[in-house]
C-alpha positions in Angstrom: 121.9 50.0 19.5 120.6 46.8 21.0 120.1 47.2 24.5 116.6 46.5 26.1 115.3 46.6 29.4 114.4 43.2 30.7 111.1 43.9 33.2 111.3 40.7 35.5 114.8 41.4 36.4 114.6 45.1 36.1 117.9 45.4 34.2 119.0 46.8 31.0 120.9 43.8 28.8 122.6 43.8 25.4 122.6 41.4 22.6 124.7 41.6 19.7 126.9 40.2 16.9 130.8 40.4 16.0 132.3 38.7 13.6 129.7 35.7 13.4 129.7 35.9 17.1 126.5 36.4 19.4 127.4 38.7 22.5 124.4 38.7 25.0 124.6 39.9 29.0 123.9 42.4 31.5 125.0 46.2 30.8 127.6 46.3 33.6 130.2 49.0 33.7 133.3 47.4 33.6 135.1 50.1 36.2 132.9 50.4 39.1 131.0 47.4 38.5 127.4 48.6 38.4 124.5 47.8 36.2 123.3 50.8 33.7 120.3 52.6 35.4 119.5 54.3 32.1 119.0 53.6 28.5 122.0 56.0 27.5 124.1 54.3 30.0 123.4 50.7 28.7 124.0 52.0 25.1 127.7 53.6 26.6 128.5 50.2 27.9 127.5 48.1 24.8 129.4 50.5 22.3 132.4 49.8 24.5 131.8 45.7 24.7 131.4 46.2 21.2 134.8 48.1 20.3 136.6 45.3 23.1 134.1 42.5 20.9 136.3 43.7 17.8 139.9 43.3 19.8 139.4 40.1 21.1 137.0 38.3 23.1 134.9 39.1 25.8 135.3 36.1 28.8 132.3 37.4 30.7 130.0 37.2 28.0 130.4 35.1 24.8 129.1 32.0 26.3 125.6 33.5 26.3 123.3 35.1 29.0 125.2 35.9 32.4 122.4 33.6 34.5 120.0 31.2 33.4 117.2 32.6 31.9 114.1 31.7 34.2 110.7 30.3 33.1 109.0 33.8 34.0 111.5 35.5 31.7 110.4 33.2 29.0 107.0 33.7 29.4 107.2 37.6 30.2 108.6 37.9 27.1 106.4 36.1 25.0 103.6 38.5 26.9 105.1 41.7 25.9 105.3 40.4 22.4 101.2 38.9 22.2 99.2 41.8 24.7 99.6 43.9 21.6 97.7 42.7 19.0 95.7 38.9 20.8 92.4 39.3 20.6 92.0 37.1 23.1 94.6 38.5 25.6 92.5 38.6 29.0 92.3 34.7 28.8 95.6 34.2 28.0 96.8 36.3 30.4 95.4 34.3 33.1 96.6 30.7 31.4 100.5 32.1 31.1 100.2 33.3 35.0 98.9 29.8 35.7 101.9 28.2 34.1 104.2 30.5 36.3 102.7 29.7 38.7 103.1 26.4 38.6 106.9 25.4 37.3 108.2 28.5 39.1 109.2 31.9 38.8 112.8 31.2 39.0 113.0 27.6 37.5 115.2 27.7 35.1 113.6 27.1 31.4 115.9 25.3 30.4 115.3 22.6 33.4 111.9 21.6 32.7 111.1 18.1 31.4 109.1 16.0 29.9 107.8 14.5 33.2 107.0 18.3 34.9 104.8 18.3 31.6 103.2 15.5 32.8 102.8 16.3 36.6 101.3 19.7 35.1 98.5 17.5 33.0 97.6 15.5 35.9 97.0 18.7 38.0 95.3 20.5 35.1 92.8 17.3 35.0 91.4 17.9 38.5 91.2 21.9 37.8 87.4 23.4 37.3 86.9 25.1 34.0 86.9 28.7 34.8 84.6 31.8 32.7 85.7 35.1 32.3 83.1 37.0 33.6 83.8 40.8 32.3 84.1 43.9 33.8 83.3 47.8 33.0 87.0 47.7 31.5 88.3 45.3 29.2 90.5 42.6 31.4 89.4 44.2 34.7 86.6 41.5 35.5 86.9 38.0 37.6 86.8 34.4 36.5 84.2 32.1 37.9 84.7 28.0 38.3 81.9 26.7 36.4 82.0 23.4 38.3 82.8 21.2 35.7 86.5 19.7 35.1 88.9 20.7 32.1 88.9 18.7 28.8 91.4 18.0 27.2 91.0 20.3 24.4 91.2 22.8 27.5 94.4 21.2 28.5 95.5 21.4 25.2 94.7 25.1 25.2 97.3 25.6 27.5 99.9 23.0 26.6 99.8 25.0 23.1 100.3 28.1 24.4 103.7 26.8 26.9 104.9 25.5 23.3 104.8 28.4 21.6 106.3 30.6 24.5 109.1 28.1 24.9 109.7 28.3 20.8 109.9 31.6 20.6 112.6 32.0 23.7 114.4 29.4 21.6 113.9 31.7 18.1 115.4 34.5 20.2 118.3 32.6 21.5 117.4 32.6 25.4 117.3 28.8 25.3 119.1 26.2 23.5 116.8 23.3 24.2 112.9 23.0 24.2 110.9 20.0 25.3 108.5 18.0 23.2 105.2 19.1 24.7 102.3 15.7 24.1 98.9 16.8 23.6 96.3 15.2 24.8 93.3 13.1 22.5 90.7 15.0 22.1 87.3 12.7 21.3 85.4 14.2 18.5 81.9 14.2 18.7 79.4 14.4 16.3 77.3 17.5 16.0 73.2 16.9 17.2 71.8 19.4 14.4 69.0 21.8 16.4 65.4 19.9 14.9 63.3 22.3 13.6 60.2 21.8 16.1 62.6 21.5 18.9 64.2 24.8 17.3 60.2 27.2 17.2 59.7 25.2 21.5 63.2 27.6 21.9 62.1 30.2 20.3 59.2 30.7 21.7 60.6 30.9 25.6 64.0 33.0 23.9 64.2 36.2 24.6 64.1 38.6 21.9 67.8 39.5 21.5 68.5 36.0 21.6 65.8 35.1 19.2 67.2 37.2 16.3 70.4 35.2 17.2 69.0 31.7 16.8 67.5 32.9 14.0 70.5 34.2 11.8 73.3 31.6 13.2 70.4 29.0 12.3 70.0 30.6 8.5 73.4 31.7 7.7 75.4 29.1 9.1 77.7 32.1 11.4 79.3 31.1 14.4 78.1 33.1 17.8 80.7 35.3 18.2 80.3 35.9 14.2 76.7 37.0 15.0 77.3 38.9 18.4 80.4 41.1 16.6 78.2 41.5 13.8 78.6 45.4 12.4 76.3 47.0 10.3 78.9 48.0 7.6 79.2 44.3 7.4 75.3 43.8 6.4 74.6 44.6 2.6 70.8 44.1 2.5 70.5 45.4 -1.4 72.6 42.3 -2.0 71.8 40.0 0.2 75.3 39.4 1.6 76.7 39.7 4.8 80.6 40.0 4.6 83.0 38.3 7.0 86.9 39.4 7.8 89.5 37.9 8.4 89.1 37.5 12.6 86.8 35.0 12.2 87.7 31.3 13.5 89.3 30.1 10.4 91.5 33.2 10.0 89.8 33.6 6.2 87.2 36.4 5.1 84.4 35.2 3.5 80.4 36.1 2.2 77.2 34.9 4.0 74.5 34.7 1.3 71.1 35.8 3.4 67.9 33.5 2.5 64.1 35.3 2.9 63.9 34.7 6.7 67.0 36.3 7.7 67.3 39.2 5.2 63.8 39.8 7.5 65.3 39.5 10.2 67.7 42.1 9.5 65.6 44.4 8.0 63.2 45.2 11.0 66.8 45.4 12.9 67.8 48.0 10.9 64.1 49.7 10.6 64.9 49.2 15.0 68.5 50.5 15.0 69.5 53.1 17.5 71.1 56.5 16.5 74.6 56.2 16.2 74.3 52.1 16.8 77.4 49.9 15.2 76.7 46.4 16.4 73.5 44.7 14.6 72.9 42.1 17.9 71.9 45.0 20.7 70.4 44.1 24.1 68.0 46.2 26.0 67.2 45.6 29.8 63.8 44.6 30.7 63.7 45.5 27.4 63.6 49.2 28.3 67.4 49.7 29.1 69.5 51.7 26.9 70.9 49.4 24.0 74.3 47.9 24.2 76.2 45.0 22.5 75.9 41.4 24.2 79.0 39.5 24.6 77.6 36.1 25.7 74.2 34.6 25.7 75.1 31.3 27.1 72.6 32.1 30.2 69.5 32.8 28.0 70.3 30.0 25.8 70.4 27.9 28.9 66.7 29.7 30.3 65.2 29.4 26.7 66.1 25.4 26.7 65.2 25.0 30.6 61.7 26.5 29.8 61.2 24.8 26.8 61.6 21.3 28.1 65.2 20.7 26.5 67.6 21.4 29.0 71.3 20.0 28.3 70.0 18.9 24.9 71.5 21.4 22.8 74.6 23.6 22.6 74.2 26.6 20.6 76.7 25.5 18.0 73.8 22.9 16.9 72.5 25.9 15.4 75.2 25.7 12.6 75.2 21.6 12.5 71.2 22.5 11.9 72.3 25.2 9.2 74.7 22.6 7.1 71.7 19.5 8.0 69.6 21.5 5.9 72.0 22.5 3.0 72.5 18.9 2.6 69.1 17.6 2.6 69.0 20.2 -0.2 71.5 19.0 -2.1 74.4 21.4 -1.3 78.3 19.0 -2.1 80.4 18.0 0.7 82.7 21.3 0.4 80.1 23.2 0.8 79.4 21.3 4.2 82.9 21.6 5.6 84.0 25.0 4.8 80.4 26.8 4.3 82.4 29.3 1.7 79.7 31.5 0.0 81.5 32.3 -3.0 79.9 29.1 -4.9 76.6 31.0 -7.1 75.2 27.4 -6.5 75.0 28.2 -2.8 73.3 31.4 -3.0 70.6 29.9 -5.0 70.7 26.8 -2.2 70.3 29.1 0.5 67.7 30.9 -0.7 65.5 27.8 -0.6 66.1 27.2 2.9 62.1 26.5 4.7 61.6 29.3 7.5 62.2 28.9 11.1 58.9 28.5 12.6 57.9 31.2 15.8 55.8 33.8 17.2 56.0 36.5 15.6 
């Protein structure tokens, strides 16, 4: 049977195929005209659409859906399909009600244009940038306006994420027609590698959770999140090798070859590590607290570069454009730079010639 419940209308519909035919609608009963109320009602009524589909045709329902299918529908449905499995589903959550609520709950998908599209960026422009702040249960927390305007990357963000709900509404024949969505440019800026004195000034006003973070990111080359999500079944300190999945930024495992400075750094972690402890990155605090795993460390950062004179200088992905300065400088090739993939030998042997960060011990 093909019948499903469709939650924005709260009605059960059909869709199948006779004879090269698609048959899609509401699960009405023909006599008393009423829609099905239960699942083994709406399977009745499509097993007897289906026996009429086989006589002859079927006036009331061949030409497609019985109404216009509405923007929510689309985008309900491409939620059911993504709060399964999206890591990042909290965020998109709140960018797919945004776009509801701005073309519509009942507009018709099939009505929006190019130039809604562009009424949407212009408003999106003048929108502050808003955090997800967190919560005791995943999703439950609130977002705060940070005060500064979207970019168009952000814009982009959501722009790709209207495209790929309209698509897929198309892909399951709810829509005939999708508009071209534009993306905005984004300018590319070059990275300003973290300097190595301005790099032991930060370290010496970090905290120490966020210390042990500068310090790997900066000798590894791992992205934050890489280092906050960090698991010790990951860490292989005999080999000197810390071992990536696949739900990193690039979608591709891959090996992080550990030089003197952070294989130390690890160690005394693991010398340090709690009873029952997963995550390597734990905070305590007032560094008495019971330890837990640290999701963002954006305001430290900003405290450690406030106190050491260097506020708005860095972000902390400079940590990583310091990481690849110094392969280079060290003679590591130019794929090596881009992609930072580990399985080269020659890069082991590179890293492992990488100078120590300079701080208090």
């Amino acid at each position: 049977m093909t019948v499903f419940f469709n939650k924005v209308r709260e009605r059960w519909q059909y869709d199948f195929q006779r004879h090269g035919e698609r048959y899609q609608g509401y699960c009405i009963d023909p006599e008393p005209g009423e829609p099905a109320k239960t699942k083994r009602q709406a399977q009745a009524i499509e097993a007897l659409l289906k026996a009429r589909a086989g006589k002859g045709p079927i006036k009331e329902t061949r030409s497609g859906p019985v109404a216009a299918v509405t923007f929510a529908e689309v985008i309900a449905s491409y939620a059911e399909n993504h709060a399964r499995y999206c890591r990042t589903w909290t965020t998109m959550r709140y960018q797919l009600r945004e776009l509801v609520d701005f073309f519509g709950l009942e507009t018709p998908a099939e009505d929006i244009r190019l130039e809604d599209i562009e009424r949407y960026i212009t408003w999106s422009r003048q929108q502050p940038v808003r955090k997800y702040k967190g919560g005791q249960r995943a999703g439950c927390g609130d977002f705060l306006d940070t005060g500064a305007k979207r970019s168009p990357s952000t814009i982009n963000n959501h722009l790709v994420l209207f495209a790929a709900a309209m698509a897929r509404a198309r892909k399951q024949g709810l829509i005939r027609h999708v508009v071209d969505v534009p993306r905005l440019r984004v300018p590319r800026d070059l990275p300003l590698p973290l300097r190595p004195n301005d790099a032991a000034k930060i370290l010496a006003q970090a905290e120490p959770h966020l210390r042990d973070v500068i310090v790997l990111c900066m000798t590894t080359g791992m992205r934050l999140q890489e280092c906050l999500s960090l698991r010790w079944k990951q860490v292989d300190l005999d080999r000197a090798v810390i071992t990536l999945d696949s739900s990193t930024k690039a979608g591709k495992g891959r090996a992080v070859y550990l030089g003197d400075q952070a294989q130390a750094t690890l160690t005394r972690l693991a010398s340090e590590r709690p009873e029952g402890a997963d995550h390597v990155i734990l905070y305590r605090h007032k560094g008495t607290g019971v330890p837990r795993p640290i999701k963002d460390i954006h305001k430290s950062w900003g405290r450690a570069l406030e106190r050491a004179g260097l506020k708005g200088r860095y972000r902390f992905h400079d940590t990583r454009a310091a990481f690849c300065t110094a392969l280079a400088e060290l003679g590591a090739n130019a794929t090596t730079m881009r992609y930072i993939n580990a399985s080269d030998s020659r890069l082991r042997e590179t890293v492992g010639r990488l100078p120590c960060i300079g701080y208090p011990q």
